[in-house]
N, C-alpha and C positions, 0 to 999 in steps of 0.2 A: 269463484270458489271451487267449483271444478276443477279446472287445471292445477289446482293444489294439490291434487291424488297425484302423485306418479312418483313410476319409479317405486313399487316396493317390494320390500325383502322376505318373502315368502318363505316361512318354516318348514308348510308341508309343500305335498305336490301340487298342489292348486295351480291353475293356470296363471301368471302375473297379471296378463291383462283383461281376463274375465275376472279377477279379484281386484282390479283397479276399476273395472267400469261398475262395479258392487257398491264399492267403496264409495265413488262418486254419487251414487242413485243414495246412501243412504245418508250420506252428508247434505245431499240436497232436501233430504225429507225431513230429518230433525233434527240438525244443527240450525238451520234459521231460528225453529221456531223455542229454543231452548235461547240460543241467542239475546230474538227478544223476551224471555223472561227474568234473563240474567238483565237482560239493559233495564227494564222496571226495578228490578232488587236494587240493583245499586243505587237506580235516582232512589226509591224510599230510603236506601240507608242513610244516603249523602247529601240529603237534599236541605239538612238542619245548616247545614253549611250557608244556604241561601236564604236558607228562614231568620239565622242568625243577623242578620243586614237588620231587621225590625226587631225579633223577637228578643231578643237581648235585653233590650232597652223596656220592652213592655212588661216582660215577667220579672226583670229585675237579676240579668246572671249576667256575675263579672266573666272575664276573660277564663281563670282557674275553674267558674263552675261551668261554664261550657264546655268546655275540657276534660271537666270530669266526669259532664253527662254523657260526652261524647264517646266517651273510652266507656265507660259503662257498658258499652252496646257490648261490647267484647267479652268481657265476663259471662255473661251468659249464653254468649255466644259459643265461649269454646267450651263450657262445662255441658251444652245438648249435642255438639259436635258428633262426638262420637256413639253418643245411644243414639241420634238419629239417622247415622249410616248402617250402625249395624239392626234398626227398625225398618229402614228401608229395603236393606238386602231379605229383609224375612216378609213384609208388608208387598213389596214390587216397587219399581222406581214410580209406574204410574199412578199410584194412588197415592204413594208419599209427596210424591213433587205438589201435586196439586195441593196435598195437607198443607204444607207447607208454603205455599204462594198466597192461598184465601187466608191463612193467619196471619201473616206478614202486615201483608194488604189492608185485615181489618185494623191490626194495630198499628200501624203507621198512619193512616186516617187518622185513629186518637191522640197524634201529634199534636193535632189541629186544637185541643182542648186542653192544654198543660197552662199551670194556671202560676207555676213559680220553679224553685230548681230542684224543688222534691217531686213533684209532679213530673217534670223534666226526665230527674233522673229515673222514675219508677216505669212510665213509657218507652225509655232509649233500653232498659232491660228486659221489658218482655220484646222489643223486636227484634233483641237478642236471640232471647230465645226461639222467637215464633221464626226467624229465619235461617235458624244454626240448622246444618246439614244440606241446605240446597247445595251450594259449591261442589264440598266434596262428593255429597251426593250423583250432583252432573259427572263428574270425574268421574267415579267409579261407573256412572250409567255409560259412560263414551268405552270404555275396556271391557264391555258386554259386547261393543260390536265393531270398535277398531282393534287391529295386530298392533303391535309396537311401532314398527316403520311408521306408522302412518301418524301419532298420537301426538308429536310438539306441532306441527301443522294444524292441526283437528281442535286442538286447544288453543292456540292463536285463535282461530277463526272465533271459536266460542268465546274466547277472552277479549275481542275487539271488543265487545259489547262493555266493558268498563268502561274503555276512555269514550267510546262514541254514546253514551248514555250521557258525561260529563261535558263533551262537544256537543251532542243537541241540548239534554239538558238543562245547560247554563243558561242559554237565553229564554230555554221556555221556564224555567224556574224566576227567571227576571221579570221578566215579562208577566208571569203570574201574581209577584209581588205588588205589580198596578192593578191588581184588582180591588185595592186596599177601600174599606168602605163599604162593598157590596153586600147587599142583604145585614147587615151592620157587624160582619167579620174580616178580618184585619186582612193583607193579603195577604201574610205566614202560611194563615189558618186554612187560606183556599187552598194555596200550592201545597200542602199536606193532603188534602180531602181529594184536592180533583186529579195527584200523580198515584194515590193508591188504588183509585178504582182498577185501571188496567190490572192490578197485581190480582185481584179476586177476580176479575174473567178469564183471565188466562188461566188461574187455577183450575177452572172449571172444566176451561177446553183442555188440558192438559191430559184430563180423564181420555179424552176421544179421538186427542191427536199421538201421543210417545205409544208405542208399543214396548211394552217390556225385555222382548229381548229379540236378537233375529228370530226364533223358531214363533216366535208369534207375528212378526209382518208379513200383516199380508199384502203389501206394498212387492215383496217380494214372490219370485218363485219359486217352487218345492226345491227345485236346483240350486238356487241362490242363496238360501238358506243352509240347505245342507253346506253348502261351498262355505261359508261363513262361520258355522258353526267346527268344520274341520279342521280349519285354520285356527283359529282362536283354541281348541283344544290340542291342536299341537305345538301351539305357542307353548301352551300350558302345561305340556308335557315334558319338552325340552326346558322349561324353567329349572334353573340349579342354584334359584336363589336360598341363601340361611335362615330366610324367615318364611321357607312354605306349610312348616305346619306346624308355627311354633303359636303358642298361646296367645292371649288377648295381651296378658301382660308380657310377656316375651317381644312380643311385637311393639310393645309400649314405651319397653324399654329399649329396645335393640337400636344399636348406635347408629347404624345408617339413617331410621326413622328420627332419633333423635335430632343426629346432624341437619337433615336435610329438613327440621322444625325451625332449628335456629338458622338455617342459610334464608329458610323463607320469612324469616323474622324481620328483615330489614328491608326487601322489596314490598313484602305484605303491608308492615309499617308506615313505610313513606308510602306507599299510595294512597293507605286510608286514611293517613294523617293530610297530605295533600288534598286529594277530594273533600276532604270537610273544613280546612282552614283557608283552600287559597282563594278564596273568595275575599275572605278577606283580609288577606294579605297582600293583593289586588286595592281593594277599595280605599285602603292605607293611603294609599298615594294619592286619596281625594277625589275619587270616580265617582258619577255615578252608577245605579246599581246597573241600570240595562249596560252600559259601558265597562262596567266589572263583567259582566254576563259576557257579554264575547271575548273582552280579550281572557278570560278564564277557560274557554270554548278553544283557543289555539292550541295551546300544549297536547289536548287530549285528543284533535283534530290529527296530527302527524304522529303521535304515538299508535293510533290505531289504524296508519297505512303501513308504520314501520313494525309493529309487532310482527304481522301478517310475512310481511317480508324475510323475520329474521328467524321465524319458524320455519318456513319451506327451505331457508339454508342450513336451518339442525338437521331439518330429514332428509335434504337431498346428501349433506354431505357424511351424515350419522354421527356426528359430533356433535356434543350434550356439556361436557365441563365447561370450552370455553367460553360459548354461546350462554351458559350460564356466569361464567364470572367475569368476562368483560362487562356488561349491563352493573351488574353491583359494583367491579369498581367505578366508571362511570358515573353511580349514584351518590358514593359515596362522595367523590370530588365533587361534583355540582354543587350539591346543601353543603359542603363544607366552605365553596365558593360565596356561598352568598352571604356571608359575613364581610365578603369584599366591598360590598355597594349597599348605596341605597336611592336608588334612580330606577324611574321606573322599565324602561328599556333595558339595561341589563337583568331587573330581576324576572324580566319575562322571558328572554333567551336561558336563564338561567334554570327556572322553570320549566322551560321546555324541555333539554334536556335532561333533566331530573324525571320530569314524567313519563317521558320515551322512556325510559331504561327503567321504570320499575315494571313496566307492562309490556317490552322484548323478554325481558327475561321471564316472563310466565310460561310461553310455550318450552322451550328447552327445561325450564325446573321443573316442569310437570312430567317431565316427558321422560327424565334423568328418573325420578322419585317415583313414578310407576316403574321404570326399569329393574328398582333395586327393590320392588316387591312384587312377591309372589300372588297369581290369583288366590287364594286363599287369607293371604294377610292384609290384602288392597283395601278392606272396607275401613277397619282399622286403622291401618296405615297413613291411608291418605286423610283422614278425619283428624288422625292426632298432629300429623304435620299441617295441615290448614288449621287447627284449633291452634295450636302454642304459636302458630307461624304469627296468627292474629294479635297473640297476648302484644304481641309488637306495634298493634293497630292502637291498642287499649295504650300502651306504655307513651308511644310516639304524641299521641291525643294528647291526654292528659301534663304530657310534661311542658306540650308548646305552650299548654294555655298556663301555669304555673310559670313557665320562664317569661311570658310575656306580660304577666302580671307584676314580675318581680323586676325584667329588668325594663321593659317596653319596645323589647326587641323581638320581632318573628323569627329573622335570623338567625339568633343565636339558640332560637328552640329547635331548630332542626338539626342541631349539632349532634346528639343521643343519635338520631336515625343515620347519621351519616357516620359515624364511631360500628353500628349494628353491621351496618350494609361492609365497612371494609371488613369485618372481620368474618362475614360470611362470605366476602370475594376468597379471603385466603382459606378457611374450609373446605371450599367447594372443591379448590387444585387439590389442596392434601387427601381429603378423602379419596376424592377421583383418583388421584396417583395412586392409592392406597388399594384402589378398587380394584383398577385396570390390574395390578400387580398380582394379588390376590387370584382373580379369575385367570391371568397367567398361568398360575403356582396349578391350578385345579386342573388346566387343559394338559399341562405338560404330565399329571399326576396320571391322567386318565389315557 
């Protein structure tokens, strides 16, 4: 993880490589441990995906109501989005994060106790909401104490925990499933109960491990801090972005935030539509469950060495557009490919790279999408573009299970997300071109 630092582009006078050995010391202090809070989120959020193998069948939801409990989660997802980032910038990151982890946690547990597809649906909305803001939250907590240079690497690292939540996951979620019987509950019901606990301990240590900002680590020294704090405020000073101090709604509206909602529409999308359906879309092909468990464990095993990889080549080479839209078009062709086949070998190759490319591209889009906002607009910003990004999560969900009802094809419901993702591959050039051109016009002005 270390060797990830280097190499950065220093605003103020700061020394390079006393700000790169900073850099390292605090990546190593809380990016792990955010990390793993983000790999619990995710197994709670995704993990209905594995429950689905039973639970389907015992509460009684077709294909469409799962689908719709699923996308549910998003709804209220992205309506807390954004008052829970601008609660956290007022509250502190630490006391929010943790808010936020022990409520997740306890509701996700009450998974374990849904008794048909109204109960379904009314538990997949509160952990909607009890988890809306962690994300953007982390994001806006990493630009308290990374520069710019440093942020699509930083967020790789932190964004591995997706797919390696879904690489370990899968089999311990399988595996959980054979608990079926015990104490006289199904094994849906355990692997709900026994993957939320970690979510409410960590909440708790979260209180005693993040510091809220550098001037509070005391991990650091007076030196280090000050060095930290000089930097980042003259990041912030040379900012000559159009949204530094423009309103809530300004910012709401403002076309880069919007753009870069809908660019993240269609990676956001097909990953959270993948993590919760490919289980079984795997199992289709007459698996069993521990044998769906790993090979569903492959795809998200190599998108979480290649992420890493293809973030340290945004920063080292400071190219953001196309690092961003090769990945989406990539995505798009994949899910559009797999109407080609239905053998289970190809749709596993096909799969993989599907899931590679929606999780390379997170470091570079994040990294693009804090660039074109201001510290001032960031808490905002980045919540409203993770909140709409998701409606994509809600849209994707919802319509595989509706297409697969109707026509009895997985396939052809992944069609919607792969329509999303091209038309955010062509976005992201036009705007970028639009962008690059623009901050031309203003250097040359000045």
């Amino acid at each position: 993880m270390a060797q990830s630092i280097s190499q950065p582009q220093a605003t103020s006078s700061a020394d390079p490589a006393a700000l790169t050995r900073i850099m390292s010391r605090i990546t190593w202090r809380i990016v792990p441990f955010l990390m793993v809070s983000y790999f619990i989120a995710f197994v709670d959020r995704v993990n209905a995906g594995f429950a689905a193998l039973q639970m389907n069948h015992d509460i009684g939801l077709t294909q469409a109501a799962f689908g719709l409990g699923g996308g549910l989660f998003y709804v209220t997802y992205v309506l807390f989005e954004i008052p829970s980032n601008l609660a956290m910038k007022k509250v502190g990151p630490r006391l929010w994060i943790a808010r936020i982890m022990v409520s997740w946690g306890l509701v996700s547990a009450a998974m374990a106790f849904v008794t048909g597809p109204n109960s379904f649906y009314a538990v997949r909305l509160l952990l909607g909401a009890a988890e809306a803001g962690f994300f953007p939250g982390v994001i806006l907590y990493l630009t308290y104490w990374f520069p710019r240079a440093y942020r699509a690497r930083i967020v790789a690292i932190f964004m591995v925990a997706i797919p390696v939540s879904s690489f370990l996951g899968s089999p311990i979620s399988a595996a959980l499933l054979q608990t079926d019987g015990l104490l006289g509950l199904r094994g849906w019901q355990w692997m709900f109960i026994l993957e939320a606990v970690p979510a409410v301990l960590l909440g708790f240590a979260t209180i005693f491990v993040l510091p809220d900002r550098p001037s509070s680590a005391r991990f650091l020294s007076p030196q280090e801090r000050d060095l930290v704090e000089r930097e980042l405020a003259a990041e912030a000073e040379n900012d000559t972005t159009t949204t530094r101090h423009a309103s809530l709604w300004a910012i709401m509206r403002d076309k880069y935030v919007l753009a870069a909602s809908f660019i993240y529409a269609g990676a956001s999308g097909a990953s959270q539509c993948l993590s919760l359906w490919q289980p079984q879309i795997i199992k289709s092909f007459g698996l069993t469950n521990m044998q769906t468990g790993l090979l569903n464990s492959i795809p998200f095993g190599i998108a979480s060495v290649l992420m890493i990889i293809w973030g340290r080549t945004s920063d080292r080479s400071g190219e953001r557009i196309w690092h961003t839209a090769i990945p989406l078009a990539l995505l798009a062709a994949s899910l559009a490919a797999s109407v080609a086949t239905n053998s289970l070998a190809p749709t596993i190759l096909i799969l993989c790279v599907a899931v590679t490319a929606t999780y390379i591209v997170k470091g570079p889009f994040w990294a693009l999408s804090t660039e074109w906002l201001s510290a001032g607009s960031a808490a905002a910003g980045i919540a409203q573009i993770n909140a709409i990004g998701n409606i994509g999560g809600f849209i994707g969900t919802w319509l595989l299970g509706v297409i697969k009802d109707a026509t009895g094809s997985y396939p052809l419901g992944l069609l919607p997300l792969a329509a999303i993702s091209a038309v955010g591959c062509l976005l992201v050039l036009t705007i970028g071109r639009g962008r690059r051109r623009t901050v031309a016009n203003d250097s040359a002005a000045t």
